[in-house]
C-alpha positions as CSV (number, residue, x, y, z in Angstrom):
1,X,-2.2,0.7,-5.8
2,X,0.7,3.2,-6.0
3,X,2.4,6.4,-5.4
4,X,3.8,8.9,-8.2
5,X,7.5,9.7,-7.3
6,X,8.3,11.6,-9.9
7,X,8.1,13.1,-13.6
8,X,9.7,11.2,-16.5
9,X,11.0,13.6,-19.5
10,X,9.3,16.3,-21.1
11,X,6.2,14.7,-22.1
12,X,4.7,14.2,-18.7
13,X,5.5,10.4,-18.1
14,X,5.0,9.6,-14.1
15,X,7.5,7.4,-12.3
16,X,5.2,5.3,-9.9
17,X,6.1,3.3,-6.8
18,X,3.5,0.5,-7.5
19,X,2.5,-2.0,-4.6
20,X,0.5,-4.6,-6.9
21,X,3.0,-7.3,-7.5
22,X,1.6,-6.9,-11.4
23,X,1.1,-4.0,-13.4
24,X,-1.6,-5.2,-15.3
25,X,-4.0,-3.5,-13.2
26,X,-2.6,-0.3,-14.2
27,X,-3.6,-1.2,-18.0
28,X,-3.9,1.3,-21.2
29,X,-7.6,2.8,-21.0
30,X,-8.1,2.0,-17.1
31,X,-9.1,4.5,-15.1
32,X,-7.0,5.3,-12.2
33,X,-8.1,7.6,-9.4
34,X,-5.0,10.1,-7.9
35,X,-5.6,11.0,-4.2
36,X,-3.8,14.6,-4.2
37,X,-1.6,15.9,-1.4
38,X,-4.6,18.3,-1.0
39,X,-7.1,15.8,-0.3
40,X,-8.6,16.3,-3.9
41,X,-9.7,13.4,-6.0
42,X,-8.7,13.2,-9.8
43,X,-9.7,10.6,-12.4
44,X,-7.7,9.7,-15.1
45,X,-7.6,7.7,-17.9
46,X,-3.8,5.2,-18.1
47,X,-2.4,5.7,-22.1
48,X,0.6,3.3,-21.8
49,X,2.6,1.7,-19.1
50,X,6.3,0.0,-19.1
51,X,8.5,-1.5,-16.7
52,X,11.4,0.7,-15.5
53,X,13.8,0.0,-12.4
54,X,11.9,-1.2,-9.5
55,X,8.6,0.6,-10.7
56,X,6.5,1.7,-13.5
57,X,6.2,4.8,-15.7
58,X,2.9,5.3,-17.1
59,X,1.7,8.4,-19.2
60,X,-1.7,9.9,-18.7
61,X,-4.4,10.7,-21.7
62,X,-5.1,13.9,-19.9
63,X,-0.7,14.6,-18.9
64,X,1.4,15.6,-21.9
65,X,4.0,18.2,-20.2
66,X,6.1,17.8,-17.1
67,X,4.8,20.8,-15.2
68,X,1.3,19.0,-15.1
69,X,3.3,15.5,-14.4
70,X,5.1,17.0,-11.3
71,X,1.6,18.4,-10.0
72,X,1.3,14.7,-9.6
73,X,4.0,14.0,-7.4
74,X,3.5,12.5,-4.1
75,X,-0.2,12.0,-5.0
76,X,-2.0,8.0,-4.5
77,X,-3.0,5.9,-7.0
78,X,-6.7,3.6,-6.4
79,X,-8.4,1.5,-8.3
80,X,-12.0,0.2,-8.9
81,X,-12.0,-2.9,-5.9
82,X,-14.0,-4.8,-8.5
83,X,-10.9,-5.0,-10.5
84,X,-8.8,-6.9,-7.9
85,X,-8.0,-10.3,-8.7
86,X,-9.3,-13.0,-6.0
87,X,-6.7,-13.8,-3.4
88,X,-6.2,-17.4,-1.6
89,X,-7.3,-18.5,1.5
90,X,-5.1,-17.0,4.1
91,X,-3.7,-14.0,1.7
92,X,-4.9,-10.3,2.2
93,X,-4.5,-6.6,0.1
94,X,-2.5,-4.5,2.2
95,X,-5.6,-2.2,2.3
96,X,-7.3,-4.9,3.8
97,X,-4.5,-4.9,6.9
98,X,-4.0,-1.4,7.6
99,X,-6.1,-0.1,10.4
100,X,-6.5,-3.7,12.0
101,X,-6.5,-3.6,16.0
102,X,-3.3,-5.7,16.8
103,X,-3.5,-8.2,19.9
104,X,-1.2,-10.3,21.5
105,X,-2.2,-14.2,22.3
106,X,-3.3,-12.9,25.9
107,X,-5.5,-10.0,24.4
108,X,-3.4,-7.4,24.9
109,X,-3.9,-4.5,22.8
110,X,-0.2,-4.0,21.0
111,X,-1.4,-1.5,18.7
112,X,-3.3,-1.1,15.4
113,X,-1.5,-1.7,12.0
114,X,-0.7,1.3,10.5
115,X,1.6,0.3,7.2
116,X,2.9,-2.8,5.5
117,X,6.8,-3.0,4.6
118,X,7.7,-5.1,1.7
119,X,11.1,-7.0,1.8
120,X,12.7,-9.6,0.2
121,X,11.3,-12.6,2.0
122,X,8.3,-11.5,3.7
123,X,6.4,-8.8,4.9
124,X,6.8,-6.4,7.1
125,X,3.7,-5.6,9.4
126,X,4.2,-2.3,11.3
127,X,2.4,-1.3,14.4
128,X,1.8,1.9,16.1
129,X,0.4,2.0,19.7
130,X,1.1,3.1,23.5
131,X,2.9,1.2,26.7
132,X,3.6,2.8,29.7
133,X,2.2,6.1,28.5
134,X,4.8,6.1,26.1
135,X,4.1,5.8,21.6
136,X,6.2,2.9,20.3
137,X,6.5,1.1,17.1
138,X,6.8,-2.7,16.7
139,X,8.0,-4.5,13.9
140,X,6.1,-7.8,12.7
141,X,7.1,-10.1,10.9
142,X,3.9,-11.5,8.5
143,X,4.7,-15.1,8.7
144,X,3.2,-17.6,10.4
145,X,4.0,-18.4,14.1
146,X,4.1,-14.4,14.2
147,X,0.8,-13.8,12.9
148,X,-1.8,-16.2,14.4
149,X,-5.2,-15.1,13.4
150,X,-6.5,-12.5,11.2
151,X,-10.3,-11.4,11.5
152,X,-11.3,-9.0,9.0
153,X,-15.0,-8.4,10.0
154,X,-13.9,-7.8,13.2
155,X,-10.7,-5.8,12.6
156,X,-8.6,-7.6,14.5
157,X,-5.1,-9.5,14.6
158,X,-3.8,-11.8,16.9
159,X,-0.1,-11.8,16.6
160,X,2.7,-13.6,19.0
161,X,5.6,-11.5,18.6
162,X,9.0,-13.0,19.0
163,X,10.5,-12.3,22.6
164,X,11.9,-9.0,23.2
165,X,10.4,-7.5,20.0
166,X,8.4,-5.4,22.8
């Protein structure tokens, strides 16, 4: 759901990167799970949350200096899948995306999607794979027209890239 960026003050406040587009998820007496650059797995309970720049700060029941707020740094945020709202028809998590095979209309393999890059207008879908012996990165667009089909039982998308995007 996020990434901690950085401490706030000296009362161990995180600065979070959030990627829901609401940060009601990340309410007072949730509990949040922080992947650690170690690999560890910490659960901990959200005391308050507030708007600030692009992102979030939120303080911690268990976090009240900022040496135990910057042993956060760099470390994920997840949440309880339960607790996601239902999406439309047609409208995907980016957790959901990530790790999809990614095909062109004649079958070839492009890649698989390895991250999602929000911008202004639309998504950003990027894909990492091989041609010609060789790794390369390719840039999609999630609109429609780009992205024709997307099967996640499967784990597979079909996508028709603009010309000379690869």
């Amino acid at each position: 759901m996020g990434r901690v960026t950085g401490a706030h003050g000296i009362r161990g406040a995180l600065k979070i990167h959030a990627y829901a587009e609401s940060p009601d998820l990340f309410a007072p007496g949730e509990r949040i799970l922080f992947s650690m650059s170690d690999g560890s797995l910490q659960s901990m309970t959200v005391d308050w949350v507030s708007p600030h720049g692009r992102g979030i700060r939120m303080g911690l029941e268990s976090i009240n200096d900022r040496d135990r707020a910057e042993a956060l740094i760099g470390s994920t945020l997840y949440i309880d899948k339960a607790r996601l709202p239902e999406l439309e028809e047609d409208t995907y998590y980016w957790f959901e995306l990530v790790g999809l095979r990614v095909y062109d209309t004649q079958g070839i393999l492009l890649g698989v999607l390895d991250s999602v890059i929000p911008t202004g207008a639309n998504d950003v879908y990027v894909v990492k794979g091989e041609a010609g012996g060789r790794s390369r990165e390719i840039l999609l667009p999630a609109i429609g027209g780009v992205v024709i089909d997307i099967d996640l039982a499967r784990k597979r998308m079909v996508a028709d890239p603009p010309q000379g995007l690869y």
